[in-house]
GUFIVO-315170 format. One record per atom (N, C-alpha, C): z, x, y; residue in three letters. Coordinates in steps of 0.2 Angstrom, whole numbers, padded with zeros to 4 digits, always signed. Layout:
N
ZXYala ...
This chain:
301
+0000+0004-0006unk +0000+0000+0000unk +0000+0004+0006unk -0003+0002+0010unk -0004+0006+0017unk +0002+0004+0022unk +0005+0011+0024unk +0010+0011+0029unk +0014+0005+0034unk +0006+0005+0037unk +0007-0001+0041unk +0006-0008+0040unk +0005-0008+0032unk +0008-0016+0032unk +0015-0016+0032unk +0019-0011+0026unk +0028-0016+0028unk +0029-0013+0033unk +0029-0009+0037unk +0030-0009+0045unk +0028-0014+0049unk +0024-0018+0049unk +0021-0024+0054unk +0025-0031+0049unk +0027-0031+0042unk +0030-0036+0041unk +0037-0036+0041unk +0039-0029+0043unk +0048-0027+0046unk +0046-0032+0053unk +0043-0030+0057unk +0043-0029+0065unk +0042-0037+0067unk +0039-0040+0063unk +0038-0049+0063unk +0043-0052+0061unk +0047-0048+0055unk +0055-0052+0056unk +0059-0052+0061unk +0060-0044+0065unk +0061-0041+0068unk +0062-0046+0076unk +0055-0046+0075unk +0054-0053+0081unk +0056-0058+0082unk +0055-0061+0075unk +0059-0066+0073unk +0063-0070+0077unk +0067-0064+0073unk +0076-0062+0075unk +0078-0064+0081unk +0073-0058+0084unk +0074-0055+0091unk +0074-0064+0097unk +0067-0066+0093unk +0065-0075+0098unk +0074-0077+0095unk +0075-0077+0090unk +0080-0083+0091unk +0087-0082+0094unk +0086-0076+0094unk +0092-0075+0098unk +0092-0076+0107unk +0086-0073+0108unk +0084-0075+0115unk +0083-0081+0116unk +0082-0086+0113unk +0084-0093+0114unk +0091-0095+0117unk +0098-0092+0114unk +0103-0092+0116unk +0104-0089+0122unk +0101-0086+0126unk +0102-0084+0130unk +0099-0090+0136unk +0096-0093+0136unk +0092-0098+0141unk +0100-0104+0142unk +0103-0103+0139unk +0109-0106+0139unk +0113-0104+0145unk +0113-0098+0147unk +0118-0096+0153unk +0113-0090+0157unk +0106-0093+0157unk +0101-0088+0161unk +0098-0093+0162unk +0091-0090+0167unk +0085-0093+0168unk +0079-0088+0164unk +0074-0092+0163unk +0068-0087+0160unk +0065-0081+0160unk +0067-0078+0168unk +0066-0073+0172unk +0072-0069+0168unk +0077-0071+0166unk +0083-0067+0164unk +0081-0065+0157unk +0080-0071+0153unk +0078-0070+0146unk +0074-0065+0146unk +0070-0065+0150unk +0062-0060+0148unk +0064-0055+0149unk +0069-0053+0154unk +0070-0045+0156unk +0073-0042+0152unk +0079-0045+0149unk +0084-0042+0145unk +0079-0038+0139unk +0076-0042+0137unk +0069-0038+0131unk +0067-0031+0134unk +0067-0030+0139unk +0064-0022+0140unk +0071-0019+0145unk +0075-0023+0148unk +0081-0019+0152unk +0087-0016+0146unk +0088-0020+0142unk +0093-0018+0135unk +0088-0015+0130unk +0081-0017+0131unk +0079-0013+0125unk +0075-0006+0127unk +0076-0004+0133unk +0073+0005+0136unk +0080+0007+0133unk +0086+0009+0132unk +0089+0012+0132unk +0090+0013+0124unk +0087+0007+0121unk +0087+0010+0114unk +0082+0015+0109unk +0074+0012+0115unk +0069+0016+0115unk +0071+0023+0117unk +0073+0024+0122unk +0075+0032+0123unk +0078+0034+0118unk +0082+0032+0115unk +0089+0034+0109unk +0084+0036+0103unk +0079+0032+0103unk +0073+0033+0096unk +0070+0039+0099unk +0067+0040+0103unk +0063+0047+0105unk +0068+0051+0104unk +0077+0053+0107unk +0080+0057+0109unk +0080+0057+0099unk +0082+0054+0094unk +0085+0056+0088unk +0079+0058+0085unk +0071+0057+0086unk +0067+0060+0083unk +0064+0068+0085unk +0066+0068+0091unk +0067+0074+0092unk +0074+0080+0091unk +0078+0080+0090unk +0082+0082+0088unk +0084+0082+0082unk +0082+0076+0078unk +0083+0078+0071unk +0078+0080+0067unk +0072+0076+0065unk +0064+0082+0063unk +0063+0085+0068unk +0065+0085+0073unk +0063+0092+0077unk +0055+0089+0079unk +0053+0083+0080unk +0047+0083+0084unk +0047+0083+0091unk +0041+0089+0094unk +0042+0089+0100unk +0038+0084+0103unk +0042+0082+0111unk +0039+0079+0112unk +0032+0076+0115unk +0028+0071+0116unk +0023+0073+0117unk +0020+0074+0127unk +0014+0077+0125unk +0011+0080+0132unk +0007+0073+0137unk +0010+0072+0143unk +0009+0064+0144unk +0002+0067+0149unk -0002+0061+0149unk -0010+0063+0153unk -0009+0057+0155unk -0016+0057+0159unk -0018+0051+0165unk -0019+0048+0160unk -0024+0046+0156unk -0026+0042+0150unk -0020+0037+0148unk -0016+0040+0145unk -0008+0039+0144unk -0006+0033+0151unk -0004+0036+0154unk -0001+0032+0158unk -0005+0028+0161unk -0012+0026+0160unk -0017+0020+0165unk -0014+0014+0160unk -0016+0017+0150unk -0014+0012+0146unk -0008+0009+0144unk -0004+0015+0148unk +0003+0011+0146unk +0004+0006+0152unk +0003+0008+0159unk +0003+0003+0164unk +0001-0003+0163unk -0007-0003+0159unk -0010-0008+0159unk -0007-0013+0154unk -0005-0011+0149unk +0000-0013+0143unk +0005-0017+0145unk +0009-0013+0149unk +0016-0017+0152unk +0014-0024+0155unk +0012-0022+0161unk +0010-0028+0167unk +0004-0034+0163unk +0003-0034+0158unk -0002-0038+0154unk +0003-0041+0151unk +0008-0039+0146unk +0012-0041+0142unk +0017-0046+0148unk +0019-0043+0153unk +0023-0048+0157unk +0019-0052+0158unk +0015-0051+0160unk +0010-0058+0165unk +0008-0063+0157unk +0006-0061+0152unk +0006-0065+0146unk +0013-0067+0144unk +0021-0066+0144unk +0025-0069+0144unk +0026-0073+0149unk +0024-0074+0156unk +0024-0077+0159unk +0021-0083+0159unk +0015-0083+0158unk +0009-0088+0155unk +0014-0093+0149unk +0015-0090+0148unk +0016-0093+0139unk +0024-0095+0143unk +0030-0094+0144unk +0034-0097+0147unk +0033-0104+0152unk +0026-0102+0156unk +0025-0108+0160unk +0022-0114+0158unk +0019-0114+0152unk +0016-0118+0147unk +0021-0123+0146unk +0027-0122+0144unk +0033-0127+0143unk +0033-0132+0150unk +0032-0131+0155unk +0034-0136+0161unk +0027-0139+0160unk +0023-0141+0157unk +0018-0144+0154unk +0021-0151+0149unk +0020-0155+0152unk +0021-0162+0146unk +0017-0161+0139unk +0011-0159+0138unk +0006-0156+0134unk +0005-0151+0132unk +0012-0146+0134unk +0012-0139+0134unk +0008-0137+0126unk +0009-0141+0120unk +0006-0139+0113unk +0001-0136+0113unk -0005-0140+0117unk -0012-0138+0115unk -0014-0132+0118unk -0009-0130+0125unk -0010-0124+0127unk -0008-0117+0122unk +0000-0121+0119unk +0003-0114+0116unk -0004-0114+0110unk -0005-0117+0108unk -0011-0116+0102unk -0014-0111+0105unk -0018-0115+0110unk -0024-0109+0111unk -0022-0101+0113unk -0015-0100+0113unk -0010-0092+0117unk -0011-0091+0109unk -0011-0094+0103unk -0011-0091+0097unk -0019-0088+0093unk -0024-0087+0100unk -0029-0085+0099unk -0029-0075+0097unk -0023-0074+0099unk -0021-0067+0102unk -0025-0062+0097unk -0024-0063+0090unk -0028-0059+0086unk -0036-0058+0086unk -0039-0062+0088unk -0045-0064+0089unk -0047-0061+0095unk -0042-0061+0100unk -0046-0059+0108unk -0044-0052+0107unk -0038-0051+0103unk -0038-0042+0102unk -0044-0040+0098unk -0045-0042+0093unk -0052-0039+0091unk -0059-0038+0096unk -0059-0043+0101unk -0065-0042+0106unk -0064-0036+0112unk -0057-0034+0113unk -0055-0029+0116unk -0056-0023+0113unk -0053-0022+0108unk -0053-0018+0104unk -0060-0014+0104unk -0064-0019+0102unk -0072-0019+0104unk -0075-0016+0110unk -0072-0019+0115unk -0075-0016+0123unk -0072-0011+0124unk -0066-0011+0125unk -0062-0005+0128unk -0061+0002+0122unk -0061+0000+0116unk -0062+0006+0113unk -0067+0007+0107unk -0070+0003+0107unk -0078+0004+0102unk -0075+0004+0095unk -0068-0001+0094unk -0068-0001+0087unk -0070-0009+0085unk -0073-0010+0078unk -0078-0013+0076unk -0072-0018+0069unk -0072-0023+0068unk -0069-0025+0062unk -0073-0027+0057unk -0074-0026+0051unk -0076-0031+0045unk -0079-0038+0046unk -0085-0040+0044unk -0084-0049+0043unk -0078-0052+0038unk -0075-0048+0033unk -0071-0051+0029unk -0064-0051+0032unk -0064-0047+0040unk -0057-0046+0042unk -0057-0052+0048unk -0065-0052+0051unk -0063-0058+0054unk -0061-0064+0052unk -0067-0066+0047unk -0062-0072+0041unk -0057-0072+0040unk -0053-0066+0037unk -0046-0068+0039unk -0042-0070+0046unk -0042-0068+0050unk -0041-0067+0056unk -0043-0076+0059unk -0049-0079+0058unk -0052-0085+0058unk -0045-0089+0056unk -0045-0089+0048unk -0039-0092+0046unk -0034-0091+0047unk -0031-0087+0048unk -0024-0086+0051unk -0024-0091+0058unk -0027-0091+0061unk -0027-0090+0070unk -0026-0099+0069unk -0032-0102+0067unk -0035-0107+0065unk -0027-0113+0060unk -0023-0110+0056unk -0017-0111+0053unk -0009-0109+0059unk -0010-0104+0064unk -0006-0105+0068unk -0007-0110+0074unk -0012-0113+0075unk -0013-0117+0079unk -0014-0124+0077unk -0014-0127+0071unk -0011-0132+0067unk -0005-0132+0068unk -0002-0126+0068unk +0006-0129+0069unk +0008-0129+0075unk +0006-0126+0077unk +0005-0127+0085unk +0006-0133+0088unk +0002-0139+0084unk +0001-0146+0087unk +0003-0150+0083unk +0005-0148+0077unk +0010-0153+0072unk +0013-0158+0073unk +0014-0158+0077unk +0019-0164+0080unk +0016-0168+0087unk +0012-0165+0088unk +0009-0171+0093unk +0002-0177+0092unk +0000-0179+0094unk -0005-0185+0093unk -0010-0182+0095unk -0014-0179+0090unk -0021-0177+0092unk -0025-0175+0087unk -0030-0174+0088unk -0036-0172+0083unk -0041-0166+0084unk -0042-0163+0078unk -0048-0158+0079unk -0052-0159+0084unk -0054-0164+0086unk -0061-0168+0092unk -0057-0166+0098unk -0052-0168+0100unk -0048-0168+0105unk -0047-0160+0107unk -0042-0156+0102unk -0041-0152+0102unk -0047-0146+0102unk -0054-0148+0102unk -0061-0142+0104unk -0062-0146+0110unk -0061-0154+0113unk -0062-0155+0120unk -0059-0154+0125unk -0051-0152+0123unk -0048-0150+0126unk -0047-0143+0130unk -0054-0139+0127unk -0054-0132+0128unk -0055-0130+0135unk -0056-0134+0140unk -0055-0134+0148unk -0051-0136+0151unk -0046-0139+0146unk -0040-0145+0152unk -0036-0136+0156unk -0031-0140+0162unk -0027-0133+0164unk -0023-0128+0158unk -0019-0133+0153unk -0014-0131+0148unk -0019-0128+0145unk -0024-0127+0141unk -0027-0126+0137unk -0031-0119+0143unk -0033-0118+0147unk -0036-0111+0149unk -0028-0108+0152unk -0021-0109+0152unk -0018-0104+0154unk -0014-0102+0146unk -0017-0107+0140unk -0014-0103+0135unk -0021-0098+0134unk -0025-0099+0132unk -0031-0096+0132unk -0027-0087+0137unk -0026-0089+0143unk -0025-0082+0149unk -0019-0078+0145unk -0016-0082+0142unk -0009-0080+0138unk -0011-0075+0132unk -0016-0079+0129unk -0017-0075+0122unk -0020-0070+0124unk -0025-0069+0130unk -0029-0063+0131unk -0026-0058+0136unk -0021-0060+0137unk -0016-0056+0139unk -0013-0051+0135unk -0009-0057+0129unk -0006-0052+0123unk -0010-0049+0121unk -0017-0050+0119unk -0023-0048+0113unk -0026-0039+0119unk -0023-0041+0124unk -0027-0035+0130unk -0022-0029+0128unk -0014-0031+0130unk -0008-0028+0129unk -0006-0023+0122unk -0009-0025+0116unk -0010-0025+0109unk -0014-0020+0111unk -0021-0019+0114unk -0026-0014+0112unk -0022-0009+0116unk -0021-0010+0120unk -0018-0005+0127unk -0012-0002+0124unk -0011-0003+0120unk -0003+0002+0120unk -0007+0005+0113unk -0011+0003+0109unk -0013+0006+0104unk -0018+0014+0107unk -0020+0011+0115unk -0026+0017+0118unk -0022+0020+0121unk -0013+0019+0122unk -0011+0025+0125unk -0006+0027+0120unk -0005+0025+0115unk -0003+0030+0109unk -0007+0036+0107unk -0013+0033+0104unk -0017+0038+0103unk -0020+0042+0108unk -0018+0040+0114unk -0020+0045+0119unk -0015+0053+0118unk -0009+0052+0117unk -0006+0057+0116unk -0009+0061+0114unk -0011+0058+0107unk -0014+0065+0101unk -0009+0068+0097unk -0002+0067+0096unk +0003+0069+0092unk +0010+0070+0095unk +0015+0071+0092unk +0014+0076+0085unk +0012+0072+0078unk +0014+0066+0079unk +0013+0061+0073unk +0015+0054+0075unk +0014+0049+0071unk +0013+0041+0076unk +0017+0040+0075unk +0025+0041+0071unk +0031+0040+0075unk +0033+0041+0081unk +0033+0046+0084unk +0036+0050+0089unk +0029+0047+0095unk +0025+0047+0095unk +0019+0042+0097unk +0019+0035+0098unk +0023+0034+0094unk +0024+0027+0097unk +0030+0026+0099unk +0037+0029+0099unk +0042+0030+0101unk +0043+0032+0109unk +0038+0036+0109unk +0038+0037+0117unk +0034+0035+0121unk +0029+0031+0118unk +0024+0025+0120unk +0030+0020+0123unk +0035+0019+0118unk +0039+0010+0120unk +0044+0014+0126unk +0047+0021+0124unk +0050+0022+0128unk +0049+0020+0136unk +0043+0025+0138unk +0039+0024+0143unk +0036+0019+0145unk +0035+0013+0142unk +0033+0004+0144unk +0038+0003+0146unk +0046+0003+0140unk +0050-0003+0144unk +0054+0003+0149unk +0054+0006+0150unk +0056+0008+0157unk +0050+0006+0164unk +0047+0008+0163unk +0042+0004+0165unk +0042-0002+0168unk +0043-0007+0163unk +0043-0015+0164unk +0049-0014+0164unk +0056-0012+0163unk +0064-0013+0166unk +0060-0013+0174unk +0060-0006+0176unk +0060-0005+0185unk +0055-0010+0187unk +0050-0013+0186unk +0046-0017+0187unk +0049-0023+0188unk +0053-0027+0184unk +0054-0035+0182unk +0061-0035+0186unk +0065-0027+0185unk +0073-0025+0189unk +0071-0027+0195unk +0066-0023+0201unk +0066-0023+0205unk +0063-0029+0210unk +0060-0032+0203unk +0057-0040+0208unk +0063-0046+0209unk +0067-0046+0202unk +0073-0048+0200unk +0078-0047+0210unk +0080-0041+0210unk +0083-0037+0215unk +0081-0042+0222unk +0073-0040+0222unk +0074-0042+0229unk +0073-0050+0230unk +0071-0054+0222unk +0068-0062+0224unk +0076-0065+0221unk +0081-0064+0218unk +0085-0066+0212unk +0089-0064+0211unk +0096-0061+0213unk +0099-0057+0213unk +0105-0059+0208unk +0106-0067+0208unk +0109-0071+0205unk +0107-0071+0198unk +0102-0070+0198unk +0100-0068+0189unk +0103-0063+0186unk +0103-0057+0191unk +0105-0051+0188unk +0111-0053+0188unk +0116-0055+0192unk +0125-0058+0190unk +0124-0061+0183unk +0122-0066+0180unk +0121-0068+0175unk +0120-0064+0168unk +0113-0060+0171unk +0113-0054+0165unk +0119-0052+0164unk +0119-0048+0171unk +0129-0045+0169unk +0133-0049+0165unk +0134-0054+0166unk +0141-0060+0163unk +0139-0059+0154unk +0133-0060+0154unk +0131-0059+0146unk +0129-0053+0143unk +0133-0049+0145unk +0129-0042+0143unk +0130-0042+0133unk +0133-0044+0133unk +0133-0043+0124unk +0130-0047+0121unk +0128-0051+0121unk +0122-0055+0118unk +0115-0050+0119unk +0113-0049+0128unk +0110-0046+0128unk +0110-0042+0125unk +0112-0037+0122unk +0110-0030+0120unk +0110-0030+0112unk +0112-0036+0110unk +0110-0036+0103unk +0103-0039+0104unk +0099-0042+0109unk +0092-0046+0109unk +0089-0039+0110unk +0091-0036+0114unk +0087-0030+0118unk +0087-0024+0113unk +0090-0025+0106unk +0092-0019+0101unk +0085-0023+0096unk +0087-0026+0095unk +0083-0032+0091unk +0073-0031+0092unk +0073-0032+0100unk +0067-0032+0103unk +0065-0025+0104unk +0069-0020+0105unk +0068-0012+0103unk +0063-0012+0097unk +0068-0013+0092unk +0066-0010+0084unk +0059-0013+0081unk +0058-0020+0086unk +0053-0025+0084unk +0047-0019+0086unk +0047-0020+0091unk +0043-0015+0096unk +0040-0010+0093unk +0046-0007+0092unk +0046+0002+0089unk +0040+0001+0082unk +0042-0006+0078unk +0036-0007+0072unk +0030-0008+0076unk +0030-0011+0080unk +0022-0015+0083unk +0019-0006+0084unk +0022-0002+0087unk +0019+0002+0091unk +0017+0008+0084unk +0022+0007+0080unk +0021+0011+0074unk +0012+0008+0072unk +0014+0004+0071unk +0009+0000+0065unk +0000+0000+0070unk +0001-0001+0075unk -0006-0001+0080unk -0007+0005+0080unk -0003+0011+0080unk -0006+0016+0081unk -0008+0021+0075unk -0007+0018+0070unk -0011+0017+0061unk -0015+0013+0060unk -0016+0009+0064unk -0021+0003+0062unk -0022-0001+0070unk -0030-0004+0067unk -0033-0009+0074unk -0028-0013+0075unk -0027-0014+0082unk -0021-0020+0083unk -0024-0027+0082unk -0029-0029+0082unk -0032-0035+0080unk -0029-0036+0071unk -0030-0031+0069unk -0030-0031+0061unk -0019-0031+0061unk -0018-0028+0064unk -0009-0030+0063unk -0009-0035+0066unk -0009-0036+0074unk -0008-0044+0074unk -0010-0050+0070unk -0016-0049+0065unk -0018-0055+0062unk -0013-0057+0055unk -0010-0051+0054unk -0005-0049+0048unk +0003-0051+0051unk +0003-0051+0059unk +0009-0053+0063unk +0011-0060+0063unk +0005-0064+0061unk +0006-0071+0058unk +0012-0074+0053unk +0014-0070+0050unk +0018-0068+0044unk +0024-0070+0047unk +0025-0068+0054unk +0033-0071+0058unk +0031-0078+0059unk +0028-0082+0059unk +0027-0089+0061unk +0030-0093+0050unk +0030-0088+0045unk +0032-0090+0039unk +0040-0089+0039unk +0043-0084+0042unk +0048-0083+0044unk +0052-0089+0050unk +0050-0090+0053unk +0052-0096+0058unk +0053-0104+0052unk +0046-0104+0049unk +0046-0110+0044unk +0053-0110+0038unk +0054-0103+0037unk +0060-0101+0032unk +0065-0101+0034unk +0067-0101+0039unk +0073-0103+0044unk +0075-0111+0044unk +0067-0113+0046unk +0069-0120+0046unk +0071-0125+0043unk +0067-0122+0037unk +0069-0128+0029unk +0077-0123+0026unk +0076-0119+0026unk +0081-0115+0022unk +0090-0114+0024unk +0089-0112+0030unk +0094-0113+0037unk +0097-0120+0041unk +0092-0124+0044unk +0093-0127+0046unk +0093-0133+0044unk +0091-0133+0036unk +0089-0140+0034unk +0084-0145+0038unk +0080-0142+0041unk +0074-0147+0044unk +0069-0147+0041unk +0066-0154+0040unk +0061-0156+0037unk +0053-0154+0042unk +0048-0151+0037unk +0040-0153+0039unk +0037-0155+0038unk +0032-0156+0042unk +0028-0160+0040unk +0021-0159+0037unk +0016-0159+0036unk +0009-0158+0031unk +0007-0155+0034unk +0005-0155+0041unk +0000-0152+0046unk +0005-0146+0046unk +0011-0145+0045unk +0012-0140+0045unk +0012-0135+0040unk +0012-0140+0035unk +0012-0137+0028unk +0005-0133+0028unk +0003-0136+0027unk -0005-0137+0031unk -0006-0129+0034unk -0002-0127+0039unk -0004-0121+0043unk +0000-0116+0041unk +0003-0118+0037unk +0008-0111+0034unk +0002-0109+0028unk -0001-0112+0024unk -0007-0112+0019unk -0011-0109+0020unk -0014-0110+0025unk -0018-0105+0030unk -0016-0097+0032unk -0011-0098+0036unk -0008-0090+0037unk -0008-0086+0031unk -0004-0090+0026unk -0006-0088+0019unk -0011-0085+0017unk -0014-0089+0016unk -0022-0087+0015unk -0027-0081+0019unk -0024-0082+0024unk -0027-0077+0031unk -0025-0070+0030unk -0018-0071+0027unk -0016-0064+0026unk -0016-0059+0020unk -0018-0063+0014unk -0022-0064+0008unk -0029-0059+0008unk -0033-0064+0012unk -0040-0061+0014unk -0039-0054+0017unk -0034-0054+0021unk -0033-0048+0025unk -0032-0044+0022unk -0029-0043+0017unk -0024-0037+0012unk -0029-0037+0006unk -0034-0041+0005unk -0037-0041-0002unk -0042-0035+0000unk -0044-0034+0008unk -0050-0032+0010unk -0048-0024+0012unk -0042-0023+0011unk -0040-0017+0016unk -0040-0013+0009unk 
């Protein structure tokens, strides 16, 4: 089995985790809090991961260039701006059929992938990819009154083009941090990716801290009040990371995120298993699909 499958299927539990715990934080924060915590608590755990790889295998660290830092910028500020999309979809009465279309992301990273780096995918990877995407967006709308016919007509309403901006935001964000890993050039994709997330979520900390600072200040009191929740979310969304970044920089990020589907089965397993909540067919439905998508995807590698 190649590397970077139980890496990407660690880092999608990982995520998991990390969403459900940051759920509990929308309790005694606003959105703008939630979001920050994920890169404010989780930079100092990212430096911890660079500082112990280099002291303990002794890898040195890597040689940072412009390349480097265009695609980590552009990574960071893509990622927020796509959290943010995806965030503002919920003040949507309709907000499903938007989030559906944010669950294109696998699919827009492939066309990235494409332009910005000249990498090509398989027809049997986009069929997987197809299906997956097409099974997260079933459940996506599981629960609302709609139909396939609706759901393709719907492809211009507002909610549906700023999910769409959301997914091509994540799918941009995905390529971009995998073109500034590999920018490094070594010493090896741990330590490459390690100081890739390092340098993001500082990055996005000073970035989201400082607009927080001067629009918000009262969010920041709140983070404070909650610091320990927070640091296990921001430990959580480190480690998630730390796999994303492993796993992209071993593999196209259209091809990990299509395999990233795999957290939307974990969600499901919480629900029935944990929660004791009942699905429903359309969902069953699109968990089948995932399945299947990820199936095609591993049969082909």
């Amino acid at each position: 089995m190649e590397l970077w499958i139980p890496i990407t299927i660690a880092a999608a539990f990982l995520q998991n985790l990390r969403s459900a715990l940051q759920k509990h934080l929308k309790g005694v924060m606003g959105t703008n809090g939630a979001t920050f915590v994920r890169f404010g608590f989780g930079c100092p755990v990212a430096v911890i991961i660079v500082v112990v790889l280099h002291l303990g295998p002794a890898y040195p660290l890597p040689s940072v260039n412009a390349r480097f830092l265009i695609w980590m910028a552009l990574g960071g500020v893509s990622q927020i701006a796509a959290t943010f999309l995806l965030v503002h979809l919920f003040s949507f009465r309709n907000f499903a059929v938007g989030t559906a279309y944010s669950r294109t992301e696998p699919a827009q990273a492939a066309l990235f992938g494409l332009v910005f780096l000249g990498e090509r995918v398989t027809p049997g990877t986009l069929v997987a990819i197809a299906i997956s995407v097409v099974g997260v967006m079933l459940i996506s709308v599981a629960h609302v009154a709609i139909s396939a016919r609706s759901l393709v007509s719907s492809v211009f309403t507002r909610t549906a083009l700023i999910g769409l901006a959301s997914g091509s935001m994540f799918g941009f964000s995905a390529v971009a941090y995998r073109a500034a890993s590999l920018a490094l050039g070594g010493p090896n994709f741990m330590m490459q990716a390690a100081f890739t997330l390092a340098c993001t979520t500082l990055f996005q900390t000073l970035l989201m801290g400082g607009w927080l600072l001067l629009r918000d200040r009262e969010e920041l009191r709140r983070i404070g009040r909650a610091w320990k929740p927070s640091l296990v979310v921001g430990i959580a969304g480190a480690l998630a990371s730390f796999g994303w970044f492993m796993a992209m920089t071993l593999q196209q990020a259209a091809v990990v995120k299509s395999l990233a589907q795999i957290e939307m089965l974990f969600t499901f397993a919480s629900t029935v298993f944990v929660f004791k909540e009942k699905i429903n067919r359309l969902e069953v439905a699109g968990c089948v699909l995932i399945v299947s998508g990820i199936l095609v995807l591993l049969a082909l590698r």
